[in-house]
C-alpha positions as CSV (number, residue, x, y, z in Angstrom):
1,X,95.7,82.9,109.9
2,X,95.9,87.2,109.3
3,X,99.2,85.7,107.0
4,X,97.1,83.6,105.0
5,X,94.5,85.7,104.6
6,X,96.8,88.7,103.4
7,X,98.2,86.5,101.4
8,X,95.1,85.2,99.2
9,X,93.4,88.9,99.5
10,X,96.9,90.4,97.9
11,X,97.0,87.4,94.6
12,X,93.4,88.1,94.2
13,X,94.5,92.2,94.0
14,X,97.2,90.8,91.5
15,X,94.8,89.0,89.2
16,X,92.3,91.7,89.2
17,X,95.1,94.0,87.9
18,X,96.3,91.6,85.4
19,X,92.5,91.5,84.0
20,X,92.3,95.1,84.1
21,X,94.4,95.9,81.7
22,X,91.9,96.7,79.0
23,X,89.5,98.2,81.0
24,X,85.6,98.9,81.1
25,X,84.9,101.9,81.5
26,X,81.4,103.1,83.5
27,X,80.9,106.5,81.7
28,X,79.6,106.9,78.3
29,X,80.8,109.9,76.4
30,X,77.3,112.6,75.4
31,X,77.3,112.8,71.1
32,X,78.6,116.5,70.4
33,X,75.5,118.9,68.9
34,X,76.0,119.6,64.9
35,X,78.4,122.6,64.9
36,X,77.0,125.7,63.2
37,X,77.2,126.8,60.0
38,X,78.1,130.3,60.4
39,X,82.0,130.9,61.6
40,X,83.7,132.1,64.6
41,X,81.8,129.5,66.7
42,X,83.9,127.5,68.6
43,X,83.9,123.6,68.1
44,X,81.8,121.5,70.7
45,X,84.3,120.5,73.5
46,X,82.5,118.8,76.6
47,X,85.0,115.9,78.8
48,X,82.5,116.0,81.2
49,X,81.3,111.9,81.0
50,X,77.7,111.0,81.9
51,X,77.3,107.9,84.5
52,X,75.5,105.2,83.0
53,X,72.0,104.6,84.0
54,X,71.8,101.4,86.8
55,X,75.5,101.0,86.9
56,X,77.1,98.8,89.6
57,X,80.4,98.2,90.5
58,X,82.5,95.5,93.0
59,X,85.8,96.0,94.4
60,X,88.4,94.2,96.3
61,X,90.3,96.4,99.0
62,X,93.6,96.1,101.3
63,X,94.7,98.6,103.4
64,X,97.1,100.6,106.3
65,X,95.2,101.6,109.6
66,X,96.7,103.8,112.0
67,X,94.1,103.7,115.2
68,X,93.8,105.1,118.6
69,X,91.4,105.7,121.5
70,X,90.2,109.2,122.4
71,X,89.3,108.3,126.7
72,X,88.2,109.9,130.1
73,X,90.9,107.1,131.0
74,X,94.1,108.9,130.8
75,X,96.1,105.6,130.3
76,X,94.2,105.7,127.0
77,X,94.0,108.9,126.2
78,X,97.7,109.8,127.1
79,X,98.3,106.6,124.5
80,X,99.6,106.3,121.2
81,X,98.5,105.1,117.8
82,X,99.0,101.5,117.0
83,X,99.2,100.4,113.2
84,X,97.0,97.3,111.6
85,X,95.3,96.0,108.5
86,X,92.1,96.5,106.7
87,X,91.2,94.4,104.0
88,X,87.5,93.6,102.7
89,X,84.9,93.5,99.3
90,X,83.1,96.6,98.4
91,X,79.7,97.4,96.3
92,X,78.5,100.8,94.6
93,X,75.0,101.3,93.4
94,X,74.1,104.4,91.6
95,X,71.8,106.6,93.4
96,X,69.9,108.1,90.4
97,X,70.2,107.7,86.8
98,X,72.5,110.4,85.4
99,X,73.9,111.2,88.3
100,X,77.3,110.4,89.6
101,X,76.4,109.8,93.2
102,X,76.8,106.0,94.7
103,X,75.4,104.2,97.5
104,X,78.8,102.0,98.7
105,X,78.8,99.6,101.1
106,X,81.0,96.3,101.9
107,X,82.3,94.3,104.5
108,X,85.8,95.0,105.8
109,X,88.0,93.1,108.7
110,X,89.7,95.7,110.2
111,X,92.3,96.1,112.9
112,X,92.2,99.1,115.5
113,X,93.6,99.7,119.1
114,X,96.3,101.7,120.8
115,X,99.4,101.7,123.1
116,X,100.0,103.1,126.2
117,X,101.9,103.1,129.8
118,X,100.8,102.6,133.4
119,X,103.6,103.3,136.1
120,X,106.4,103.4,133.6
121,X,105.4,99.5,132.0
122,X,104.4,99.6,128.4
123,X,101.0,97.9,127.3
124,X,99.0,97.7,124.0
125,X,96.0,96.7,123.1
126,X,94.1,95.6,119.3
127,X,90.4,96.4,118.8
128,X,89.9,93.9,116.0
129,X,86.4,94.2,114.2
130,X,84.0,93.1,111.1
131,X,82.8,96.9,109.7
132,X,79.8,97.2,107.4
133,X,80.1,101.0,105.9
134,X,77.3,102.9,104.2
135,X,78.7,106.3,102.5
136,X,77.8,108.3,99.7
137,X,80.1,108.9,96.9
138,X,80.5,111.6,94.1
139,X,82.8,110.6,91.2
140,X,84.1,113.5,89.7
141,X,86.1,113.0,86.3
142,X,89.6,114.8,86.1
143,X,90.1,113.1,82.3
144,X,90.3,110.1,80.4
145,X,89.8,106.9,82.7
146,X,90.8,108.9,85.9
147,X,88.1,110.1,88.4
148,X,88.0,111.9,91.9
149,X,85.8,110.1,94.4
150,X,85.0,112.0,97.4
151,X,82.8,110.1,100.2
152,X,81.4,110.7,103.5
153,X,78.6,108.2,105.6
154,X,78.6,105.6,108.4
155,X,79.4,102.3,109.8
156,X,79.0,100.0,112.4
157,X,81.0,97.1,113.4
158,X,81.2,94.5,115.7
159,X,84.8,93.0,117.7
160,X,86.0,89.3,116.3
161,X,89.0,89.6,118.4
162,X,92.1,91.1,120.1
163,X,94.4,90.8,123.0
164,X,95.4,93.7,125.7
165,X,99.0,93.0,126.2
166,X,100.9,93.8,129.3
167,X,104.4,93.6,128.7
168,X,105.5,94.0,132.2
169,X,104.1,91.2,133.3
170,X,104.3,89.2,130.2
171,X,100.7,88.5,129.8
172,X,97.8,88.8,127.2
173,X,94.3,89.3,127.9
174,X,90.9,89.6,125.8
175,X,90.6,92.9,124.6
176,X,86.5,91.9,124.9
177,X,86.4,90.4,128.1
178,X,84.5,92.4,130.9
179,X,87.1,94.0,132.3
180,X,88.2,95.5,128.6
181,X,86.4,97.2,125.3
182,X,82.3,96.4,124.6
183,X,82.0,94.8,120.7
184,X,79.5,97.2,119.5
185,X,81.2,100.1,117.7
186,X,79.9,102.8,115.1
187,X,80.2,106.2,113.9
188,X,81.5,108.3,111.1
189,X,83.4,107.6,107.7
190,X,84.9,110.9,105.7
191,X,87.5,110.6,103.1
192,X,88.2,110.8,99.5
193,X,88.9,108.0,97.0
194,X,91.1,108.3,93.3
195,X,90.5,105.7,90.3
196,X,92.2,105.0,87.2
197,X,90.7,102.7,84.9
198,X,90.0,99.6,87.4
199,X,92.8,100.9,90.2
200,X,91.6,102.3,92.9
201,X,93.3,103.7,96.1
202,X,91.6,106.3,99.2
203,X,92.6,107.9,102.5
204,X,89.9,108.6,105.4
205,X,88.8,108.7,108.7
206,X,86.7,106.7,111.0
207,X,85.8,108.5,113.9
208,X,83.8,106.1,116.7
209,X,80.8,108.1,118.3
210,X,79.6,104.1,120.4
211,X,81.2,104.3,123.6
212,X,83.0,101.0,124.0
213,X,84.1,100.7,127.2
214,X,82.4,99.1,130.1
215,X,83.3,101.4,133.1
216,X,80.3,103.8,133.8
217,X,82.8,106.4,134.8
218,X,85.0,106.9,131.7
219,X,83.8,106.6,128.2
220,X,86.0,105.8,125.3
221,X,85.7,105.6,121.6
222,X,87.6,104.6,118.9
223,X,89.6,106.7,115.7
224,X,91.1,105.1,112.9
225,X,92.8,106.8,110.0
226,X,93.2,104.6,106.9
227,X,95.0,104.3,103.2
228,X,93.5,101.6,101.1
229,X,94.1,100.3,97.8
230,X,92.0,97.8,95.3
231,X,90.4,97.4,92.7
232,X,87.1,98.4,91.1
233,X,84.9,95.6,88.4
């Protein structure tokens, strides 16, 4: 199933490219002033390119997490990072007209966890979860077609699935079950997209402020760092 599902996201991140190729762009260029007449003026030069008014945009991502659990548990805390996929749809709205802040939000599938060792045995664990972000964007142009996207907001997300894994004994366990993780996770998303033309690729951080675990002794919460690529309409 996560195969097929890779698959289809990554020839729909293909075809978007393909129809990308001539571009349209979001920013419309301010007409320069009449230069003055008298001399030793400098011509009008302004890149600066002004957001258009009501603009909206839909992307496509698919991504790289690296994720871990920060724990009173040592077994979890004493752990270490365990790789897994994001992949999702996106959707800016422009805050204000004229100003190049968006409203972005989406829904992502997204895999998290960790690995760790109890007694010298080896187990791991995957946190998987649908994540509905809200952040704020600025889009800063850098030139023609290219901009600098810096971002910083929420989410929240709930577990779809996962398996705690204990290779000593050879067996594989809910990672949602009583004894594991709670579903219910949120907290904060920082990082900074780049876009050229219709490409777009960013790097970030989701750090989990829910506690997800069910022992009223220990508390844990999740922390994901994340590279994602896509595309932007």
């Amino acid at each position: 199933m996560k195969r097929t599902m890779l698959i289809a996201l990554l020839s729909l991140l293909t075809a978007a490219a393909a129809m990308a190729q001539y571009p349209r762009t979001r920013y419309r260029r301010p007409v320069p002033p009449p230069r003055p007449a008298y001399r030793d003026v400098p011509a009008y030069r302004n890149d600066y390119r002004t957001p258009l008014s009501n603009a909206t945009y839909y992307g496509l991502r698919l991504g790289l997490n690296i994720g871990s659990v920060r724990s009173d548990d040592h077994f979890l805390s004493d752990g270490s990072a365990k790789s897994g996929l994001n992949m999702g749809v996106a959707v800016g709205f422009q805050v204000a007209p004229l100003l190049p802040v968006y409203m972005e939000t989406g829904l992502l599938y997204t895999e998290k966890g960790g690995k760790g060792k109890v007694n010298g045995h080896s187990f791991s664990y995957s946190l998987n979860y649908l994540e509905l972000p809200f952040v704020l964007k600025y889009m800063h142009p850098l030139g023609h077609l290219l901009s600098l996207q810096p971002f910083t907001g929420v989410y929240v997300a709930a577990g779809v699935g996962g398996k705690m894994k204990d290779f000593n004994q050879r067996q594989a366990y809910s990672s949602f079950d009583d004894e594991g993780f709670k579903r219910f996770d949120a907290g904060l998303r920082i990082g900074c997209g780049l876009q050229f033309a219709n490409l777009y690729t960013e790097m970030g951080y989701d750090l989990g402020l829910a506690n997800i675990s069910h022992d009223y002794f220990d508390t844990s919460r999740t922390g994901c760092f994340f590279a994602t690529m896509g595309v932007n309409f």
